[in-house]
N, C-alpha and C positions, 0 to 999 in steps of 0.2 A: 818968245822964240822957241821953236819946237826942237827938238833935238834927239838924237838916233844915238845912244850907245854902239859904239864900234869898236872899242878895245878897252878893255880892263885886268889889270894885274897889279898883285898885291906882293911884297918883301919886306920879310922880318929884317932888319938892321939893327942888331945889337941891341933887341926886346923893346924897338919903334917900330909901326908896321907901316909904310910908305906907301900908299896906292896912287896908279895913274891911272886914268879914264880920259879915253880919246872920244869925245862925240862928235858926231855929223850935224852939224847945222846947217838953216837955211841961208846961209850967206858962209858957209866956210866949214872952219874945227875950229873945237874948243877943247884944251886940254887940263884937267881938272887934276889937282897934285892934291893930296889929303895923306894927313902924319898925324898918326895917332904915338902921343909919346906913352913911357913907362908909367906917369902917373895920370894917366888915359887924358892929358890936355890934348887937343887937337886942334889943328889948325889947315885954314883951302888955299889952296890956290890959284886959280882960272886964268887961264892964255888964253886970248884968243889966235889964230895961228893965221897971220896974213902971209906968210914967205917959213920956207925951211929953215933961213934964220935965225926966225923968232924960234924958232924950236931950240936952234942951237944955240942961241943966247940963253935961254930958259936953263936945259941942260948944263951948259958951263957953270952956270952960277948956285946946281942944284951941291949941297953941302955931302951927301951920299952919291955922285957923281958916278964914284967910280961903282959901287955898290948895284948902280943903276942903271949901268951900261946899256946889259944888255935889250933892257925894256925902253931906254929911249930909242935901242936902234929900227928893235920892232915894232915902235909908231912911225921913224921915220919911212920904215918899208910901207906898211901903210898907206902913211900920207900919199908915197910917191906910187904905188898902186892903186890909189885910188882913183887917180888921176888927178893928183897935187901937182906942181909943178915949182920950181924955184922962179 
């Protein structure tokens, strides 16, 4: 699956640093959550993003939520600039 980097942004959370990566793929987005903790374990995890839902399901259930506000909001603008659609 080929895949287009289109947004990335990284936030320190209490000395965890939290990265999202929004890609363009051939069939949609794919949003990629990577946590790097204090004693550097890390851990991914990949959405694939069929409806704005799935994003905002994703988002609800993210434990830094509020932390992350504003970077879930600028994929949702994104998505829907990209010509996403619910």
């Amino acid at each position: 699956m080929a895949k287009t980097l289109f947004y990335e942004r990284t936030l320190d959370v209490g000395g965890e640093y939290v990265a999202l990566k929004l890609f363009k793929a051939s069939r949609g987005y794919a949003l990629e959550r990577r946590i790097v903790e204090v004693d550097d374990a890390a851990s991914v995890q990949i959405l694939l993003i069929s409806s704005l839902e799935d994003l905002n399901r994703f988002e609800n259930a993210d434990p830094y939520q509020s932390q992350m506000a504003s970077l879930y909001s600028e994929i949702r603008h994104r998505l829907i600039n990209g010509g996403f659609a619910d």
